[in-house]
TITORFI-715018 format. One line per 10 residues: number of its first residue (from 1); their letters; for each residue x, y, z of C-alpha. Coordinates in steps of 0.5 Angstrom, whole numbers, always signed. Example, Ala and Ser with C-alpha at 12.3 -4.5 7.8 and 13.67 -1.06 7.14 Angstrom:
<nodes>
1> AS> +25:-9:+16  +27:-2:+14 $
</nodes>
This chain:
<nodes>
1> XXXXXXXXXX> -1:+45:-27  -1:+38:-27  -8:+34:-27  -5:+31:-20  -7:+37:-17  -15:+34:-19  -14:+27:-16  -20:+25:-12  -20:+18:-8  -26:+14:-7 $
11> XXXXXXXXXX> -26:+11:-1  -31:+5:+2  -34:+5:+7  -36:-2:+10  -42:-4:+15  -40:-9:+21  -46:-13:+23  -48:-17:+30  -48:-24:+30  -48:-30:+35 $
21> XXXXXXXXXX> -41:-33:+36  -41:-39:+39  -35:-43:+43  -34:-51:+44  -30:-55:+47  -28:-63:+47  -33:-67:+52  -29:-72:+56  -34:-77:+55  -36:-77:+48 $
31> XXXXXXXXXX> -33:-75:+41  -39:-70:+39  -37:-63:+42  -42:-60:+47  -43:-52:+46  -41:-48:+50  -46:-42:+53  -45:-35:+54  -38:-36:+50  -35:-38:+56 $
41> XXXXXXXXXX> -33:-45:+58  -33:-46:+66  -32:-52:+69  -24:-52:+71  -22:-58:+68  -23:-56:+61  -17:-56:+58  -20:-48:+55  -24:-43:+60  -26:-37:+59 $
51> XXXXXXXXXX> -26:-37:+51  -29:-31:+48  -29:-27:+41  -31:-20:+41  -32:-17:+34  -28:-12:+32  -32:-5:+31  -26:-2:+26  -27:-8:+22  -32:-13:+21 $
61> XXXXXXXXXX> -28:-18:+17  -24:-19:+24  -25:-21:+31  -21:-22:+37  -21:-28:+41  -18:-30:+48  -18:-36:+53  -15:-38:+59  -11:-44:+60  -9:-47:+67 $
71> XXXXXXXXXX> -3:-47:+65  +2:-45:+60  +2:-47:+54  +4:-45:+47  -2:-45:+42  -4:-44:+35  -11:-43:+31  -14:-45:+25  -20:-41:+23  -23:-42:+15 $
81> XXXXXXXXXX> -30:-43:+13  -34:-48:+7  -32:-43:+1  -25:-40:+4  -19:-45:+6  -17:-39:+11  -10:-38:+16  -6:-40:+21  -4:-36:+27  +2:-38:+32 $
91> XXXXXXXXXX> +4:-36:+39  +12:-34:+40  +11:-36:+46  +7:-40:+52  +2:-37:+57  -4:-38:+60  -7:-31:+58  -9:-33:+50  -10:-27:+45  -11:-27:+38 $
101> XXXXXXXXXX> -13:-22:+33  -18:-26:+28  -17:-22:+21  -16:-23:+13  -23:-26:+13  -28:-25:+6  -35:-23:+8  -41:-26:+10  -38:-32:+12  -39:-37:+17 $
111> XXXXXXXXXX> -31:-38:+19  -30:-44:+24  -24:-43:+30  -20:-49:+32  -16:-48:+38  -10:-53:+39  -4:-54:+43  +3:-53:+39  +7:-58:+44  +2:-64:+41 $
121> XXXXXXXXXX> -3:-61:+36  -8:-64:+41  -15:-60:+39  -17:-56:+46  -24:-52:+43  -28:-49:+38  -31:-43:+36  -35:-40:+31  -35:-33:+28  -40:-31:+22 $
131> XXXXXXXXXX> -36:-24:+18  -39:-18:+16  -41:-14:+11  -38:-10:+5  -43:-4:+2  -47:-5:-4  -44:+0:-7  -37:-3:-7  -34:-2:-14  -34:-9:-17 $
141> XXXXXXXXXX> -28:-13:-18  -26:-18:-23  -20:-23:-25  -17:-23:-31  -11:-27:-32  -10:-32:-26  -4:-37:-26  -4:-39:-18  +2:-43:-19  +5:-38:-21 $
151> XXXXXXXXXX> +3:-32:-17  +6:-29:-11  +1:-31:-5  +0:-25:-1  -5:-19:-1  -5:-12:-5  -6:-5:+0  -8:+0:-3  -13:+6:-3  -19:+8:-8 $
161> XXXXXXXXXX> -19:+14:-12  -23:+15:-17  -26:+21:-22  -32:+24:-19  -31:+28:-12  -37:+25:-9  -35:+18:-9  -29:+21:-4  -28:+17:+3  -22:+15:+7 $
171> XXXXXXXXXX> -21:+8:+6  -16:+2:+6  -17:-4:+3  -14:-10:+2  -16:-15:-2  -13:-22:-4  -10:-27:-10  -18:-28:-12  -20:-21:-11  -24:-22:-5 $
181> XXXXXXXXXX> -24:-16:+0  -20:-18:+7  -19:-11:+11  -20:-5:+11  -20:+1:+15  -24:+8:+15  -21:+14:+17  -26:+17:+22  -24:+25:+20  -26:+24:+14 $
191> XXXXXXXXXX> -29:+31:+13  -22:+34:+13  -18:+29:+9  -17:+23:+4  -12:+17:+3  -7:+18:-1  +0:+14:+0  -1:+7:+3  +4:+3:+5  +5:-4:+10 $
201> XXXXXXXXXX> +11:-4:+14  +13:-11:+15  +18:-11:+20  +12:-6:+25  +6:-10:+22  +4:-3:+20  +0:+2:+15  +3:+9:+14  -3:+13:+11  -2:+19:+8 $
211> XXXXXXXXXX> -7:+23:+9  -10:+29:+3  -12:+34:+7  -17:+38:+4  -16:+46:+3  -22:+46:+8  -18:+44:+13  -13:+51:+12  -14:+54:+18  -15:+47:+22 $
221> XXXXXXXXXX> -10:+44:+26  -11:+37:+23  -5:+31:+21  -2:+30:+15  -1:+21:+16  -3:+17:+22  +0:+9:+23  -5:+4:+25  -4:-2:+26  -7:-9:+23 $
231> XXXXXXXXXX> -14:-8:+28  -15:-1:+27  -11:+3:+33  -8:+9:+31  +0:+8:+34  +3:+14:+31  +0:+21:+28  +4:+27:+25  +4:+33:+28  -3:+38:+27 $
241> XXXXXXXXXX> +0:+43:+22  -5:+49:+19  -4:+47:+12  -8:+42:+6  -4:+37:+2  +0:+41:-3  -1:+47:+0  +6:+52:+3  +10:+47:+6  +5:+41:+7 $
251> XXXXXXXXXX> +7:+34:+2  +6:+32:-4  +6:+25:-8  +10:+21:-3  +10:+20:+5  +15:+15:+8  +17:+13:+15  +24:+11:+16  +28:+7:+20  +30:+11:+25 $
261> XXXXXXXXXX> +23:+13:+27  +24:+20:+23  +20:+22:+17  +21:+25:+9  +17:+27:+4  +17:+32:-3  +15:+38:+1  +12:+43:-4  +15:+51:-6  +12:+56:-8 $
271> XXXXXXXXXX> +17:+61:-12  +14:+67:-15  +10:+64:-21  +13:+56:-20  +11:+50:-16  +17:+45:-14  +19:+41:-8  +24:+40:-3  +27:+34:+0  +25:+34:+7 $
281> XXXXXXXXXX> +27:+30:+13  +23:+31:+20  +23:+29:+26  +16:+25:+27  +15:+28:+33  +16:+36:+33  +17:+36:+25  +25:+40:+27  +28:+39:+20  +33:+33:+20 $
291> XXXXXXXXXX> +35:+35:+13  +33:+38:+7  +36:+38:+0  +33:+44:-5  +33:+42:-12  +33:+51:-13  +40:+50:-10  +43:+46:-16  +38:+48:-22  +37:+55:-24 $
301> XXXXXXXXXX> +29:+56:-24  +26:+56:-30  +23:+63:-34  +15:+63:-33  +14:+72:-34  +9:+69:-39  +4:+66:-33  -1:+71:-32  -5:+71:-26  -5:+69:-19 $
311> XXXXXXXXXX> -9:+62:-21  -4:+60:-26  +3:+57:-24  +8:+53:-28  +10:+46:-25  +17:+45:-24  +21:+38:-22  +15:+35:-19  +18:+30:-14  +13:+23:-14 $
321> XXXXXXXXXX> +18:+18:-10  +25:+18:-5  +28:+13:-3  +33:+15:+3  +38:+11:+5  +40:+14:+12  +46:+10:+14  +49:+9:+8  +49:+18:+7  +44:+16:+0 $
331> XXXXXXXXXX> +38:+18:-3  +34:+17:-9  +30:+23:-12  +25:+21:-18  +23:+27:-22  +16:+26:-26  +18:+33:-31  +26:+32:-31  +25:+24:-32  +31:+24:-28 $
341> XXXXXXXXXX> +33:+19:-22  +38:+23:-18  +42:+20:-12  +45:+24:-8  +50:+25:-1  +46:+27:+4  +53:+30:+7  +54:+35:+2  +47:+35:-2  +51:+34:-8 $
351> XXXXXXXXXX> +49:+30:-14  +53:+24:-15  +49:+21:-21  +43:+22:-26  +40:+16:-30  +36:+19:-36  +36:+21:-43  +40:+27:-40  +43:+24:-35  +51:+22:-34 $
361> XXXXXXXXXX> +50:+15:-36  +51:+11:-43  +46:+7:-45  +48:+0:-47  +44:-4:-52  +39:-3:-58  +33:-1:-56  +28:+4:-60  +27:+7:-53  +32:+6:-49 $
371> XXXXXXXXXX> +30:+11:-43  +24:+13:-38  +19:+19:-39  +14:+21:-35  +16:+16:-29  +13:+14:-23  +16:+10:-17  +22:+7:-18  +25:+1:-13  +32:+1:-11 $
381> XXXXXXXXXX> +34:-6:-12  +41:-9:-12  +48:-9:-9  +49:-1:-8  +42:+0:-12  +45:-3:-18  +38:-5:-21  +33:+1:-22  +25:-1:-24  +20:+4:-27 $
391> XXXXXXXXXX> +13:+5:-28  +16:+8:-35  +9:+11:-36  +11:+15:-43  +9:+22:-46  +2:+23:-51  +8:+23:-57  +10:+15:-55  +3:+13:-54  +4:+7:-49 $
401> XXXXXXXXXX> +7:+5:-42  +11:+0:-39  +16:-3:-34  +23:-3:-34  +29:-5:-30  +36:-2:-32  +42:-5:-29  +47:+1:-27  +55:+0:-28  +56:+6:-23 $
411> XXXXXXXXXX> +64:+4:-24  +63:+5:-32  +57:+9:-32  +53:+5:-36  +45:+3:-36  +43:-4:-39  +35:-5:-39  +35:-12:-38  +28:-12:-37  +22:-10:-42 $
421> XXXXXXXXXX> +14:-10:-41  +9:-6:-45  +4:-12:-46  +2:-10:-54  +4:-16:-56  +0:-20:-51  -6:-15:-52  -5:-12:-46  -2:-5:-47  -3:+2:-43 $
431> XXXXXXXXXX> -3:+9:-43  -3:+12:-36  -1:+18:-36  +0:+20:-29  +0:+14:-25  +3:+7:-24  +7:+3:-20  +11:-2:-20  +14:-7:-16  +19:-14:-15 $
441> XXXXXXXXXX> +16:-19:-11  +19:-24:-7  +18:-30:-12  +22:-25:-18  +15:-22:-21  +13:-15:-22  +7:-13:-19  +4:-7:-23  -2:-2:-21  -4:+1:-27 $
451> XXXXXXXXXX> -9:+6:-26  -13:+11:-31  -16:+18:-31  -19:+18:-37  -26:+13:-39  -23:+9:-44  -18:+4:-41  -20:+0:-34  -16:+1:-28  -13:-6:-25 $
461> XXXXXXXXXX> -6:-9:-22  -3:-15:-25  +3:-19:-23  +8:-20:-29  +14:-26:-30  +21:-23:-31  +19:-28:-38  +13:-23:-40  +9:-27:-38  +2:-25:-34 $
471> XXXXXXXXXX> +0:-29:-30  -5:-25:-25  -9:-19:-26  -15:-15:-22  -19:-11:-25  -24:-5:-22  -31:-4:-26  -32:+3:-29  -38:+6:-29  -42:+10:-34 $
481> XXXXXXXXXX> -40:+17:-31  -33:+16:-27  -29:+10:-25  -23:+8:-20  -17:+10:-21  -10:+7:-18  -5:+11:-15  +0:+6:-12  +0:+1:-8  +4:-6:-5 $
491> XXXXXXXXXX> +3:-12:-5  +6:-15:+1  +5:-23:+5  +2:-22:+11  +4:-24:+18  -1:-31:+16  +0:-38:+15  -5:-39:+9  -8:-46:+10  -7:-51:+4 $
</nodes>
């Protein structure tokens, strides 16, 4: 069985501290602001009453923040500290009930809050709100390579796993282009699960969270993924079902949410002396099967009479991504042990393509390895996913990992790489056996999580240029005994206007 099977996550857990928060006003007799007692302005002709800030228990890096005005008006607020150029949040509309959420904060620090009128930029209050703390035993990041300019601006997502059991718990964690702790969220049940796939959802402004429920958890009712939103509320959670992460019927690898609202993942089979997995499409609400694609339907199952005993089983096409493309009747299954994309009609199951080295395409070019091995997370770029890239993580015989990106010609079922990067030449180059991924940004770099099981490389992220260039990288500290180890995660420009 693969080593997968033993990932554990290490998760943080953050304390939130109490602090006086104060709110001001601007005098109408003197420049100098007044302060503001109880947070609360009173008078009636304030151009601010009732100005509040609560923190937020979920979160100690957040707090919320409300006001009245007497009439409508549509507002905007700065908060930034001495050390943090801070953000800018914005109404869509106008009001006289103002609410904000306050986050993305760094820790520890004295943040000052300005309030303005949109109409004008007239200055109508001030507030302050000092930001909690993260736990001394947060794994130590530090920078590497750090070319602002050229970075993508924006915050990484992603949850810890790590090497040593007891350094599991369920944790979120968002950290920004300086390495510096922004969000994060803690799972309460953190008895029965911990975190594996992570994702924010743009359009929603939300985290899907899958959850790696313990075998403990066998004979308990328990979720497999909740949502939340960015204060820490839970807005969806899957099903209860009896069954642990991996177990008959539970999900492996990757868990999606869909457009419409339904959910996919690689479900796990059991079969005599093999462990695969089938394609499923469930509803979000009752888990009712939608779809399903079964790979035992188009592969004869491999020969495993030699596995002797209950315990040992032979790992068969294990699934680690699909990219399902409702409307368009596609979707997109990536085998680690075939080192197969496969794209598939949903109408009729059928397997349209393959792309790898036993696959249906031509491989143009001269390259000394021209296919993925081993590969994790490919993303679907292009006109009719046209542009494909890998976190080519490569077998023990090649020795190294990269990124590729293939160009397919579905018309003369050729691949083209068109790009290439593995770092050796920059003294940056990696081995990640069963890890990784790889991601466009919207400034054309590749975002990379490269992140190990073994004790002789550091696990990190770095940001690449289509040129070969690295021009951001974050690494995480090893410890003499154990050290985090990456999985996947995303970076993605959050709903806030960065200050300049």
């Amino acid at each position: 069985m693969s080593k997968f099977f033993t990932i554990t996550l290490f998760l943080l857990v953050f304390s939130c501290i109490s602090c006086e928060n104060k709110a001001y006003v601007p005098s109408k007799e003197t420049p100098d602001e007044d302060e503001i007692s109880d947070n609360d302005t009173d008078d009636g002709n304030e151009p601010v009453s009732d100005l509040k800030i609560e923190e937020n228990k979920e979160n100690s890096l957040s707090c919320r923040l409300t006001f009245s005005t007497a009439d409508e008006r549509k507002t905007f607020v700065k908060y930034y500290s001495d050390t943090h150029k801070g953000y800018k949040i914005s109404e869509d509309s106008a009001t006289s009930e103002h609410y904000f959420f306050l986050w993305g904060m760094r820790e520890n620090r004295d943040y000052k809050i300005e309030i303005y009128d949109s109409e004008n930029d007239e200055l109508l209050a001030t507030a302050e709100f000092h930001s909690g703390n993260a736990p001394d035993y947060l794994p130590p990041m530090y920078p590497g390579e750090k070319n602002l300019e050229k970075t993508a601006e924006g915050f990484v997502l992603f949850q810890y796993a790590a090497t040593a059991y007891e350094q599991v718990f369920p944790v979120a964690v968002m950290v920004d282009t300086d390495g510096e702790v922004v969000w994060y969220y803690e799972y309460e049940k953190w008895y029965l699960s911990s975190f594996g796939d992570v994702a924010w959802d743009p359009e929603k402004q939300t985290i899907l969270i899958g959850l790696l429920k313990d075998s403990v958890a066998y004979d308990s009712l328990a979720e497999e993924a909740i949502e939340i939103d960015l204060e820490g509320n839970i807005v969806w959670k899957s099903p209860e079902i009896m069954s642990y992460y991996y177990g008959p019927g539970s999900w492996n690898h990757a868990y999606y949410k869909m457009k419409d609202g339904s959910v996919a993942f690689p479900q796990v089979v059991y079969d005599g002396c093999i462990v695969g997995d089938r394609i499923v499409n469930l509803d979000a609400d009752s888990y009712a099967e939608l779809w399903s694609w079964d790979y035992r339907d188009y592969f004869e199952k491999p020969d495993c009479s030699a596995n002797t005993g209950g315990d040992v089983w032979l790992d068969w096409t294990h699934t680690n991504s699909v990219s399902m493309f409702k409307e368009e009747g596609i979707v997109y299954v990536n085998s680690r042990n075939f080192s197969t994309l496969f794209k598939i009609d949903m109408s009729s199951g059928a397997i349209i393509w393959r792309l790898g080295k036993d696959g249906d395409f031509t491989f143009v070019g001269d390259k000394e390895n021209p296919w993925f091995e081993l590969a994790h997370e490919p993303e679907i770029n292009g006109v009719n996913g046209n542009k494909v890239i890998f976190f080519d993580n490569g077998t023990a015989e090649r020795g190294f990992s990269r990124i590729v990106e293939y160009a397919i010609d579905e018309t003369n079922m050729t691949a083209e790489m068109i790009f290439e990067f593995d770092g050796k030449d920059l003294g940056k180059g990696w081995w990640s056996e069963y890890w990784g991924d790889a991601d466009r940004l919207e400034n054309d770099n590749i975002f990379v999580t490269a992140g190990f099981y073994d004790m002789q490389q550091t696990s990190r992220f770095f940001e690449v240029t289509h040129e070969g260039e690295v021009v951001w990288e974050l690494f995480l500290e090893r410890n003499n005994d154990w050290q985090i180890s990456l999985y996947k995660a995303d970076k993605f420009v959050p709903p806030l206007e960065f200050l300049k």
